[in-house]
N, C-alpha and C positions, 0 to 999 in steps of 0.2 A: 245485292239482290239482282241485280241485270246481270252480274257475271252469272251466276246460276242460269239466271235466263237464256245467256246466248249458249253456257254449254249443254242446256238440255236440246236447242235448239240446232249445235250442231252434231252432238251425238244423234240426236235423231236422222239428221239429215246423213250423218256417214252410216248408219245401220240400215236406212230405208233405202239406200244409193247401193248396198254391199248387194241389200237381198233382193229388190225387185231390177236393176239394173247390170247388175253382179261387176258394180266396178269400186273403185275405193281409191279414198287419197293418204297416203301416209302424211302430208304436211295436213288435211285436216285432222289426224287422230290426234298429230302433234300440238297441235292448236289448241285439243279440245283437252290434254295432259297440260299442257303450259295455265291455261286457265282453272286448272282442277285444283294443280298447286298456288296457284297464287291465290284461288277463293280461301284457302287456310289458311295459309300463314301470311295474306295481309290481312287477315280479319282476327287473327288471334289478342291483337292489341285489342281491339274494342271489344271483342268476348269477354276477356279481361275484365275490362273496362265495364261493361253491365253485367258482372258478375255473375254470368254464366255459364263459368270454366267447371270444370269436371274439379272437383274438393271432396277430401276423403273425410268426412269429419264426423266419425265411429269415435274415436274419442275426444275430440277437441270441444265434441256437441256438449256433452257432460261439463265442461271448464267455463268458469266464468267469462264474460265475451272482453273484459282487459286480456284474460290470460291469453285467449281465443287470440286477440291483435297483435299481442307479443308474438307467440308464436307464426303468424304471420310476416309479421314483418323480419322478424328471425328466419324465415324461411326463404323469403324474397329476397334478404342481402347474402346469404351464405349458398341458397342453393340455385333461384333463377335467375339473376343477375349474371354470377359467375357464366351458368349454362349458357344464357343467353350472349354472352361478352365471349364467349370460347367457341361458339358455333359463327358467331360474326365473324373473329380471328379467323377463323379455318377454314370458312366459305368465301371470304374475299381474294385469295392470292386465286384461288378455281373459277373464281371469276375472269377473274383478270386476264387468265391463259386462254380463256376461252375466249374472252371479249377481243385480246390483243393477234390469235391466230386466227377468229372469225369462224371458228371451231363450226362446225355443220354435222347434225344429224347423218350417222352411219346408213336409214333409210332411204329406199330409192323419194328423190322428192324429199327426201324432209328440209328442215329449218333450220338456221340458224340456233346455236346453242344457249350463247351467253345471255337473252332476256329470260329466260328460267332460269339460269344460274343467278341472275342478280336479286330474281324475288328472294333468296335466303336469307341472304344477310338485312337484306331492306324488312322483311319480314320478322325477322329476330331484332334489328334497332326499334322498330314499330311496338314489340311486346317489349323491349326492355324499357321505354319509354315510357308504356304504360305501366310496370313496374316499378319506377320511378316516383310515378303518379301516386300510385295506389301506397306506395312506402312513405310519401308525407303527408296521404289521409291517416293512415296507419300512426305517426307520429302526433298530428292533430288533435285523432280522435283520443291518444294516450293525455297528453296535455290538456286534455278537455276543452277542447277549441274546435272540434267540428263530430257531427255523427258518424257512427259506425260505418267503416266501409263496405265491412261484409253486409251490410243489409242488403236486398234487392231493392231496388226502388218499387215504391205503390202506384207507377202510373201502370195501365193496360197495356199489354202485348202488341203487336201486330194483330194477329190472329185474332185477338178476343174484340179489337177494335170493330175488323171485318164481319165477325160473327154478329156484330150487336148492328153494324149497317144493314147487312143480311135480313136479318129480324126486323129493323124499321119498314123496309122495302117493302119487305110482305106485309105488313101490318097494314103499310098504307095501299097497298097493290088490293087488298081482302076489303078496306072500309072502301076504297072506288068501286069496286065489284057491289058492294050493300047497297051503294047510294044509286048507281045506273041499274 
């Protein structure tokens, strides 16, 4: 939530800098891509994790929710684990090169390379771990020892929290208005 914050806040400030100032930093643009990536892919494990990743489930919806788990967890050990264990492989020796030459941005002013290069693979252990997680709910809930994973949880949103603050506010902001 704060990484959003600071990059709207510096995108703001390198667009408001470009056009009423007409000057510009390539290490903020880089700042504001270093942070763009890491709000994804550190956050892909806990989207995971509250079960609100993108699931194509046109025909899975139809299948009993044992068969629904299977195929889940069948999905998880053959095709994101693998993915995830093969993009770790791949992205750590690019790190390395980068980290070990101190590799720097080709722009005038830019950054250092290797702390973007490292959110990848920390990004991909972070969702495989959650995939892990999610493969012994998956087993659990087959063995009938814990609830369905795919459920969403029934607590409120963010949002829907805020909306019903929102509402109290006024509610009480309109009976002080009655009463003075």
């Amino acid at each position: 939530m704060w990484v959003v914050l600071l990059v709207v806040v510096i995108s703001s400030y390198n667009a408001f800098a470009r056009k009423f100032f007409d000057t510009s930093s390539n290490a903020w643009l880089e700042v504001q891509w270093y942070l763009f990536g890491a709000l994804f892919l550190l956050t892909g494990g806990y989207t995971f994790l509250r079960n609100e990743h993108v699931r194509v489930d046109v025909l899975a919806s139809r299948l009993s929710e044992r068969t629904q788990i299977v195929i889940e967890a069948v999905c998880v050990v053959l095709f994101m684990l693998p993915a995830c264990l093969a993009i770790m492989a791949l992205s750590w020796p690019v790190f390395m090169d980068s980290y070990l030459s101190q590799e720097v941005s080709s722009n005038s002013g830019g950054l250092i390379r290797w702390p973007a290069k490292l959110i990848i693979p920390i990004g991909f252990a972070l969702i495989s771990l959650q995939g892990i997680s999610h493969l012994i709910k998956c087993i659990g809930f087959l063995r009938g020892a814990c609830p369905n994973p795919n459920k969403k949880l029934l607590e409120k949103t963010p949002e829907e929290l805020l909306a019903e603050d929102i509402a109290r506010q006024a509610q009480a902001k309109l009976a002080q208005q009655h009463k003075g």
